[in-house]
C-alpha positions in Angstrom: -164.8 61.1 -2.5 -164.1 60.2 0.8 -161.2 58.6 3.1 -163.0 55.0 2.4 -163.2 55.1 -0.9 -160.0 56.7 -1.6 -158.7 53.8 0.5 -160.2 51.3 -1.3 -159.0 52.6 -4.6 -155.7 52.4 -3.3 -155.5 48.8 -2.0 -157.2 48.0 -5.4 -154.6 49.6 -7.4 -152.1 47.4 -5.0 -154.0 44.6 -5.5 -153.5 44.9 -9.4 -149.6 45.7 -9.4 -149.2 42.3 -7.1 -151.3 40.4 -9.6 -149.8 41.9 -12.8 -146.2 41.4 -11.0 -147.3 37.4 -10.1 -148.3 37.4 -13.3 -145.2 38.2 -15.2 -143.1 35.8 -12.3 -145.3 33.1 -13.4 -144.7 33.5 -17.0 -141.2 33.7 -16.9 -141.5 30.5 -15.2 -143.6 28.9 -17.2 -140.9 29.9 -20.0 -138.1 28.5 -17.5 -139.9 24.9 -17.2 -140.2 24.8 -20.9 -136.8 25.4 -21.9 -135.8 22.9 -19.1 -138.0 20.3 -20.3 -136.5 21.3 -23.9 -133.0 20.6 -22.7 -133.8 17.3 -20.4 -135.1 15.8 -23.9 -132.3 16.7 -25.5 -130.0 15.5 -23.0 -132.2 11.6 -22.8 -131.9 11.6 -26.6 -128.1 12.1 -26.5 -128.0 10.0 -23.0 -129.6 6.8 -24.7 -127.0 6.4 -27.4 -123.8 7.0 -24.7 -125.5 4.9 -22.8 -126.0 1.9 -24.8 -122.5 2.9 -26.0 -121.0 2.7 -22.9 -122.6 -0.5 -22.3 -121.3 -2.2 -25.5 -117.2 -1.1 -24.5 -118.1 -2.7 -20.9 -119.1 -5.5 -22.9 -116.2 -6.1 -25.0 -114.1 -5.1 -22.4 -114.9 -8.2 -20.1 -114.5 -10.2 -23.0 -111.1 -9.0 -23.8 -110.5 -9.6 -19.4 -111.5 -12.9 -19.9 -109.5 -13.5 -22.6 -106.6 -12.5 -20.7 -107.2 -14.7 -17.7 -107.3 -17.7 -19.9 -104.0 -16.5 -21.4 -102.5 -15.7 -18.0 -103.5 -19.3 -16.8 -101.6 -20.7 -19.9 -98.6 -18.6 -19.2 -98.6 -20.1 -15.5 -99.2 -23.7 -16.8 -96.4 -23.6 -19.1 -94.5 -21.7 -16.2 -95.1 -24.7 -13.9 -94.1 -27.1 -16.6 -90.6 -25.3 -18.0 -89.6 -25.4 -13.8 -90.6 -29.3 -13.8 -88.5 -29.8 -16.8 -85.7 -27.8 -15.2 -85.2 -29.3 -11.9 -85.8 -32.9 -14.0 -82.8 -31.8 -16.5 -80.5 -30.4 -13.7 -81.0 -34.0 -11.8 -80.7 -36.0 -14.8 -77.8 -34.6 -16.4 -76.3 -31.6 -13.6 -74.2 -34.7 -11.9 -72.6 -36.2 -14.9 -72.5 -32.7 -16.8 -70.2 -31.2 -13.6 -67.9 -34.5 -13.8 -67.2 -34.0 -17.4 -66.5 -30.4 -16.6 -63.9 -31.2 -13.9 -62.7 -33.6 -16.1 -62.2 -30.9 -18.9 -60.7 -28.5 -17.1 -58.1 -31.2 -15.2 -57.2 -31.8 -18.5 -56.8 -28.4 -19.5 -54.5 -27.8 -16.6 -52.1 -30.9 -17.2 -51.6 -29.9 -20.9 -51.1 -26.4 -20.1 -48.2 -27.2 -17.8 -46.4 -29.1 -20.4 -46.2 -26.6 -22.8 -45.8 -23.5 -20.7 -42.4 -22.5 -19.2 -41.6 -21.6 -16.1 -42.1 -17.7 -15.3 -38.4 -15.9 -14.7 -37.9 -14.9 -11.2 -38.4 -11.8 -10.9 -35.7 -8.8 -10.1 -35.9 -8.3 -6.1 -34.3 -5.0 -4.8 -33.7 -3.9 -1.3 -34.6 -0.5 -0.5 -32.3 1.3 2.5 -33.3 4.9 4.0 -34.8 5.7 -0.2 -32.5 3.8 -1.9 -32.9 1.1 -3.9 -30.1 -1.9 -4.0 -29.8 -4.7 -6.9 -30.5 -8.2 -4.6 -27.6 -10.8 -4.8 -27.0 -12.4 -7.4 -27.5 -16.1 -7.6 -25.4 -18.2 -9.1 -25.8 -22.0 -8.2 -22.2 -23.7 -6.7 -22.4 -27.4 -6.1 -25.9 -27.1 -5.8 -26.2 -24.3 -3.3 -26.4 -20.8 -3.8 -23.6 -18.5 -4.0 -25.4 -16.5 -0.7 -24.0 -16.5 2.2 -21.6 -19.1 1.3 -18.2 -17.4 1.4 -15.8 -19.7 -0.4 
């Protein structure tokens, strides 16, 4: 055999490792695109039912929103008519209704001084360098009191 052949025998053998190895890669990807064509199916037939799942809770959620916009419009109209009835009630009757109440209480006050007595004076004491002193006594002569008149 010579160097050419020997050669040639050689880059044939190469030849053949690079197929069988491209051969084997492209297997194992053919075997990778199945599995991920497997698992994108199964993924769309679980997607489809979320989806239209998804699509019915938007759904019924809008309806519920727009429920609660008519009910928040409600509350404001009957907000807007409990302030027009208020400021009407305080004009109507808020005048009158204060009068009475001064009245009342003017009332109060006059019948209360009839029947209450008058509060006793109370015991004053004069304090020198920490000492306490009982005040002078007051004891009514001819009208006047008894201090500082020296009889």
């Amino acid at each position: 055999m010579s160097g050419g052949e020997v050669a040639g025998i050689l880059v044939a053998v190469f030849w053949a490792i690079l197929v069988s190895f491209l051969a084997v890669v492209l297997v194992r990807l053919a075997q990778t695109l199945r599995a991920t064509t497997r698992m994108v199916a199964e993924v769309t037939e679980q997607a489809v039912p979320l989806l239209s799942d998804a699509s019915a809770t938007v759904r019924s959620a809008q309806t519920q929103l727009d429920r609660v916009d008519a009910i928040a419009s409600d509350v404001q109209e009957v907000t807007s008519n409990a302030s027009a009835l208020s400021s009407t009630v305080a004009s109507t009757f808020g005048g009158p209704l204060v009068k009475v109440a001064a009245f009342g209480y003017g009332v109060r006050q006059a019948i209360g001084r009839k029947k209450t007595p008058e509060p006793p004076v109370p015991d004053r004491r004069t304090v020198i360098v920490g000492r306490t002193l009982p005040s002078a006594r007051r004891t009514k002569r001819n009208g006047r009191s008894s201090r500082g008149n020296k009889d």
